[in-house]
N, C-alpha and C positions, 0 to 999 in steps of 0.2 A: 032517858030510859030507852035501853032497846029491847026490839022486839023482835022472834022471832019471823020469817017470811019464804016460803016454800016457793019456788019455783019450777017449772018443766019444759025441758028442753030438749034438741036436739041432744045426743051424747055427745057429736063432733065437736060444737058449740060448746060446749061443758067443758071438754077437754081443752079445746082453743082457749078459755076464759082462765081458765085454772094456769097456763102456762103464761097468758099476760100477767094475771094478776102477780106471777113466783116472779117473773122477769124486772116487774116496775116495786116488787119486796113490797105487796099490798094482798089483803087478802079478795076474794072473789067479792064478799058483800059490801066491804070498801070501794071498791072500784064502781056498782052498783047504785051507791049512795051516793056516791059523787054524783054520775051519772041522774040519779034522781033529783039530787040537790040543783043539777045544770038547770035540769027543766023546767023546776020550778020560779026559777031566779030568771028563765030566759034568755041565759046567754051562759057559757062557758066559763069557768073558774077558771082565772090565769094559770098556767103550764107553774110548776114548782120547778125552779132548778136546782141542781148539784150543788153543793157547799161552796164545794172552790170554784164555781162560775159567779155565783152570790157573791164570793169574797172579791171578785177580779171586776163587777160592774162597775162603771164609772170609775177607774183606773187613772184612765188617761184625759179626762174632764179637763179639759183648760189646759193640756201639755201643748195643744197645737201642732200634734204629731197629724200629718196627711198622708194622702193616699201614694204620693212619690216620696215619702219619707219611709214606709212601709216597704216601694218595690227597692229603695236602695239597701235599706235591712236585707232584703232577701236573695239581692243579687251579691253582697257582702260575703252574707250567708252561705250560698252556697255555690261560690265560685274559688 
C-alpha cells in the first residue's frame, strides 16, 4: 500500500530532483523510495542496467579473447 508523504525543500533542489528523476524515466517518489529502501537495507541496491548491456554480459565467458586480442581488433579497425 502506499502512502502519501509531503516533503520541504529547497525549490533549487526540487527542481534538480524533478530533472534526475525525468532523466533516469523515474518519478521523484521513486527515486526517494529507493533511496529510503538503501538505508534501510544498509548498503546500496545494485545499479540496474540497460536492456542491451543485460543482453551482452558474459558474451565472451570462456572465448579467451585478451587484452592484445582487443588492441589487434582496433588497430585492424581503424587503420
Amino acid at each position: 500500500m502506499n502512502t502519501k508523504l509531503t516533503l520541504r525543500m529547497d525549490e533549487a533542489l526540487v527542481r534538480t530532483a524533478k530533472a534526475e528523476a525525468g532523466r533516469r524515466g523515474k518519478s521523484v517518489s521513486q527515486i526517494v523510495g529507493e533511496f529510503f529502501d538503501s538505508l534501510a537495507s544498509g548498503q546500496r541496491a545494485p545499479a540496474k542496467l540497460p536492456p542491451i548491456t543485460t543482453s551482452l554480459v558474459g558474451v565472451l565467458k570462456g572465448r579467451g579473447v585478451s587484452e592484445a586480442d582487443y588492441r589487434k581488433h582496433l588497430r585492424e579497425k581503424y587503420s
